[in-house]
N, C-alpha and C positions, 0 to 999 in steps of 0.2 A: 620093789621094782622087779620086771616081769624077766627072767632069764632071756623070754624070747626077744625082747628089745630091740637087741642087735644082731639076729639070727638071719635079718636080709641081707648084713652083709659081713658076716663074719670074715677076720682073716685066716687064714689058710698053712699057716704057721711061717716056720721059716723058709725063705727061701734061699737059692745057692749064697745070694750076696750076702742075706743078714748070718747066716748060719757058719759062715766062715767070711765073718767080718774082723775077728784078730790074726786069721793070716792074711787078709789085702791091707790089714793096718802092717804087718811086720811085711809084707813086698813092700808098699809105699814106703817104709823107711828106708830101706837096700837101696832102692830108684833113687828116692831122693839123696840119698850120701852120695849114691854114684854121680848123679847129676850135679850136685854142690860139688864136686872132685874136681871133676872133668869138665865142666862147663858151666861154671857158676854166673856168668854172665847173663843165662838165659833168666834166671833166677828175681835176677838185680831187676834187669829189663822190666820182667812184666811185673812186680812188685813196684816197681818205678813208675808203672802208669796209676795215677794218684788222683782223687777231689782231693783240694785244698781248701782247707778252711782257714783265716786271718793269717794264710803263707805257711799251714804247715799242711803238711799229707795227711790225712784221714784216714780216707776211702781207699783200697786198692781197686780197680777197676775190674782185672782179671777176678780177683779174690771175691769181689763184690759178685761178679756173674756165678759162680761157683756157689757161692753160697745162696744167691736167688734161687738158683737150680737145688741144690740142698733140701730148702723151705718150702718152694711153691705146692711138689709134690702132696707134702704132707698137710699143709692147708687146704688145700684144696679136695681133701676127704673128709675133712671136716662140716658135719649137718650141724650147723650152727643151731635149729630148730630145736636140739637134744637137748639143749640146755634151759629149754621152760619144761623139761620134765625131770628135772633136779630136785623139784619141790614135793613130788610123789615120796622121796625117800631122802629126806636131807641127808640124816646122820651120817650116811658114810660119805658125803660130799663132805660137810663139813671136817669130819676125821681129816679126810686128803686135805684139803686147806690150812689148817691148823698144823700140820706135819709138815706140810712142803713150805708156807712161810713165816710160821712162827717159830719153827723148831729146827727143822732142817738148815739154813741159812748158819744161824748159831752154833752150831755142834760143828759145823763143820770150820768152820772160823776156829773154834777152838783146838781140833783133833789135829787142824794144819799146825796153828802156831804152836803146841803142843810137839809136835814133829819134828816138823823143819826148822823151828826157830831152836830146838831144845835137846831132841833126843839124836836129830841126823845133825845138826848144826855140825860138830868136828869136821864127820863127810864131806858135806856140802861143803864148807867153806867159811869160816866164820868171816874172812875178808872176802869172798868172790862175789864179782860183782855183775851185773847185765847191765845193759844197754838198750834202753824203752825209749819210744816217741817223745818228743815235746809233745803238748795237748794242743790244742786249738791253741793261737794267740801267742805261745813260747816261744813262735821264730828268734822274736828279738830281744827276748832273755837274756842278759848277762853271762858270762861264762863263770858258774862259781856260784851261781844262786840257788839256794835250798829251797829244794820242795818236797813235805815233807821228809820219808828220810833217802829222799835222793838230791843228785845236785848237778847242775847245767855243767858238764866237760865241750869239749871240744878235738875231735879226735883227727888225727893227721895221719890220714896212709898215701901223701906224696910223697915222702921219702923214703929210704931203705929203713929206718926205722919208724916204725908205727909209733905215735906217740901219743898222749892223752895227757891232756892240759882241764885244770880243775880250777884256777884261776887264782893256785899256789902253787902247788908244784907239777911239773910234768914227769910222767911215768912211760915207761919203754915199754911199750906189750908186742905180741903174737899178733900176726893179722889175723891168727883164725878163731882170737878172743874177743873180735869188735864188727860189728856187722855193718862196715864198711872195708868197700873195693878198693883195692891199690890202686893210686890215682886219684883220689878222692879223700874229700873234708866233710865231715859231719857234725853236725852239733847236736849232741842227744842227752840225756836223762840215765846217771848211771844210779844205780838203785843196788841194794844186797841180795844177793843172787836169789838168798832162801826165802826173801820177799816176794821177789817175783814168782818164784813158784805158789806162794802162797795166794797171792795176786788171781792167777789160775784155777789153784782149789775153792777161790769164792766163789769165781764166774760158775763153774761146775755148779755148786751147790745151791744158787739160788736160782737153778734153769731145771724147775720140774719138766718131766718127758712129756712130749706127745708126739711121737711116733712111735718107738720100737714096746711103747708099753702097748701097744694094742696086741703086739705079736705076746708079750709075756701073760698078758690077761688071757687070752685066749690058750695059751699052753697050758695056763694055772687051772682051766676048764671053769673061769671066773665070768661074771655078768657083763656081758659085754657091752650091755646099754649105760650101767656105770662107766664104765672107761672113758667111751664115745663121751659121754659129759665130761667127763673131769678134761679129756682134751680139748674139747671147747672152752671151757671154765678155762683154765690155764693160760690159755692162749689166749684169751682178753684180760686174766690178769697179768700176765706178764708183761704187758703192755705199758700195765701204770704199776708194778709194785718192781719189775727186773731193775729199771737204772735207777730209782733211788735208794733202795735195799741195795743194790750193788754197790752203789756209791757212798754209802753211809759204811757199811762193812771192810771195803776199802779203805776207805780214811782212817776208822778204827787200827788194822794193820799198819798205818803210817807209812802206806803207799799215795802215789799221784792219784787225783778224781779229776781226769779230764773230763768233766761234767757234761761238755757240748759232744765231745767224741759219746760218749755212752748216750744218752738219750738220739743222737745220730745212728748211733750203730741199731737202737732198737727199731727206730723208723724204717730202716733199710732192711735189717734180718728177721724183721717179726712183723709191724705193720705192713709195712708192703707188700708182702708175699701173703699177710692174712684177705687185704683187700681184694687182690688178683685173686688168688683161692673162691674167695668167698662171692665175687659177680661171676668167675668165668663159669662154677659149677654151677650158679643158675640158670646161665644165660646155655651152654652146653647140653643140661639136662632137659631146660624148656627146646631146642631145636634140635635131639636126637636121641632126648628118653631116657629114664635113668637106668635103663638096662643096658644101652649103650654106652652109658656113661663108664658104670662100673665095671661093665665087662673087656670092654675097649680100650678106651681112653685111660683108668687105673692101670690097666695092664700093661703100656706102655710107659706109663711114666713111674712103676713101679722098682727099675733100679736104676732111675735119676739121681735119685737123691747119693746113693751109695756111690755111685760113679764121681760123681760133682764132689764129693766127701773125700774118696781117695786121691781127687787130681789136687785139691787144697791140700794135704796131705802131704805131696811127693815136693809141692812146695815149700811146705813149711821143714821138712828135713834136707832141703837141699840147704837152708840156712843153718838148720840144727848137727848137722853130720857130724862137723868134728866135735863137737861136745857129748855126742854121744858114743861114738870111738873112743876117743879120751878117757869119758867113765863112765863106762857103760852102766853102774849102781847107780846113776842117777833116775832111771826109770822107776827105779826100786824105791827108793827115799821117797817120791810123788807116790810111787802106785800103793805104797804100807797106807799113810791115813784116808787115800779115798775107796780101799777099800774096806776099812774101820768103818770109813762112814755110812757107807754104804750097808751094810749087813746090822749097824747099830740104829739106821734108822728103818729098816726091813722091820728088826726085832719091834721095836717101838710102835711101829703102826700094825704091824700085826696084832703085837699083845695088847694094844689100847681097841682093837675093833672086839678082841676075843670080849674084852673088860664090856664092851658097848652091848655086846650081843648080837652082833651084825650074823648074817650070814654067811657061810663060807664061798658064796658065789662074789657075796662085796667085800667082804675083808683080804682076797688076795691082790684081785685090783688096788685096794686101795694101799695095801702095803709094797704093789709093784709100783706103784705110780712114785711114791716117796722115793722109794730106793733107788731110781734110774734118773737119767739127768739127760735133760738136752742139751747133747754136746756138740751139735751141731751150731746155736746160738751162742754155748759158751765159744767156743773156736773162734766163732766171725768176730763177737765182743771182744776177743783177748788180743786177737789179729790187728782190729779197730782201733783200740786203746795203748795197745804198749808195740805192736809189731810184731807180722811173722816169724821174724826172728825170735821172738821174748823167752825168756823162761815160763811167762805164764800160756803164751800158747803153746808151747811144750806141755806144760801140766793138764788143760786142757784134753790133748792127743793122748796121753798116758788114760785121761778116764775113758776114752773109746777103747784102748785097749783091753783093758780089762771089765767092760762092762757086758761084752755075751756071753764069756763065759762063766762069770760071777751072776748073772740074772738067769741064766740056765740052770745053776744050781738052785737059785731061790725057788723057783718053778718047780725043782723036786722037792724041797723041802714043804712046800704048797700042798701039794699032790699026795705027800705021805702023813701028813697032818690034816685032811680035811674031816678026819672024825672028831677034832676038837672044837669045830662049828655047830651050829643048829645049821639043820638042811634048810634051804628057802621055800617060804611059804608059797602057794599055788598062785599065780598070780597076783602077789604082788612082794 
């Protein structure tokens, strides 16, 4: 495959947003604590604008707009066309494929339970517990029924004492340990805490990147016309392999599979925005060129996606604030095995391209693409399935955190090892 590939439209590296995207992730948490303090209402409200599926909330509305904007952008750069030129050079396609879902999904299911369930467990909490959605269809669950290892409470902050009923005995807690408002009844899904984080660590791990790996591919001084494929490729697999592999990985952990929430959530953060994507740039570049296209129109919708990313964001820690005051190690416990996982599956796809004989213009791509995670899809799915509030969408945010400045170093590491490649042959 030919270097010059992608040379009509290379990206241009980082920009202000991507390049200090772990300090708007640590502003967004300050905002959001401050704003969960001081006006947790606002929070409630637009969180509260909800699709309902058989009577339970799904969809957040607000959240839903946020995350369209998230996605569209990066769809929508998408030449879907790149992907019948996949066949010119399989082997590093396949390498990506085989790392992102037969091997990546798995290591990381283990490195979490391995973790959370084992070595942070004391930390964490061997009894703490979160508070996740009913799935579709659980409105009218029993209070006290087991699914898998959680079970339907019912949680009462009308009185001065917040109480939580399990449909044996009732427990006194903190309002600022149940994400519901004084004044208010909820009937939710309590799970083990280190669950739900774990919960998190899957969604991460089975959401190969396609966006901020074009920015890594291109630092790596990698083949840019690989990339452009594999984030096609990706984005139609994730289609049909994210909510079953999700949901089978899930189950595995003996967490909830709201089956209808996930395959929902794919529809809305991935199909959707791939379809939009994928007629508007035709229909754009047929009525004003694809010079205008890229030069204009990307250029404008080029810190969308980050903006829409931090306003989810300032949301999601207006829920999480006091948990993260309280102990603050909790970042820490999430951020130890994703970023184990991460650099273990760098190693992995790096040294299996060295084993293949790829060239060093494909084997960085292909081990950036492994190693980085769409976390913008995991966030919407974790949001979708357990709630803003969750531990697993916490675990989620924790991988944004630490993933530019950990893919920054992989890129040096790229960069100081490319004499252990064959150079790429001349066209092709």
């Amino acid at each position: 495959m030919s270097q010059d590939a992608g040379d009509t439209n290379r990206p241009k590296g980082l920009g202000v947003f991507e390049k200090y995207l772990t300090l708007w992730v640590l502003l967004c948490i300050v905002v959001g604590i401050v704003l969960g303090k001081f006006a947790p209402g606002v929070a409630e409200f637009l969180d509260g604008m909800a699709i309902e599926v058989k009577g339970a909330p799904v969809v957040s509305v607000p959240i839903a707009v946020c995350l369209f904007l998230m996605m569209y952008p990066i769809m929508v750069k998408i030449d879907f066309a790149e992907v019948l030129k996949a066949g010119k050079n399989a082997k590093p396609v396949i390498l990506t494929l085989v790392v992102n879902w037969a091997i990546k999904p798995f290591t990381m299911l283990a490195i979490a339970v391995f973790f959370l369930g084992t070595v942070f467990l004391g930390f964490i909490g061997p009894d703490a517990h979160d508070y996740v959605k009913l799935p579709p269809g659980g409105a009218n669950w029993a209070v006290g029924r087991e699914q898998g290892k959680g079970v339907v409470v019912e949680i009462d902050a009308t009185r001065p004492e917040v109480t939580v009923f399990d449909g044996k005995d009732t427990e006194t807690v903190s309002l600022s340990d149940v994400p519901v408002h004084r004044g208010r009844t909820a009937r939710l899904l309590r799970v083990p805490l280190w669950r739900s984080y774990l919960a998190g660590c899957i969604l991460l791990g089975i959401a190969p990147c396609t966006a901020m790996v074009l920015i890594w591919g291109y630092l790596a001084k990698g083949n840019d016309g690989h990339t452009l494929i594999m984030v096609a490729i990706n984005s139609l697999t994730m289609l049909l392999l994210y909510p079953w592999l999700g949901g089978w990985l899930l189950g595995v952990g003996r967490l909830p599979v709201p089956w209808e929430a996930l395959a929902l959530s794919i529809a809305i953060y991935v199909a959707l925005p791939l379809v939009a994507g994928y007629f508007s740039r035709r229909w754009i570049i047929a009525a004003k060129g694809e010079p205008w296209f890229r030069e204009k129109f990307l250029h404008v919708l080029t810190p969308v996606t980050i903006v829409a990313l931090l306003a989810t964001l300032v949301l999601l820690f207006s829920f999480k604030g006091e948990t993260i005051l309280s102990n603050p190690l909790t970042i820490v416990w999430i951020a130890v095995p994703l970023l184990l996982q991460t650099v273990l599956i760098f190693a992995l796809g790096y040294g299996l391209a060295k084993l293949l004989k790829l060239s060093y213009a494909d084997a960085a791509p292909s081990a950036m693409i492994g190693a980085s995670n769409h976390f913008e899809v995991a966030i919407a799915t974790a949001a979708t399935l357990y709630g803003l509030w969750s531990g697993a969408a916490l675990a989620t945010v924790i991988g944004v955190l630490i993933e530019v400045p950990l893919m920054l170093l992989l890129v040096r590491v790229c960069l100081r090892t490319r004499g252990w490649f064959r150079p790429a042959a001349a066209g092709g």
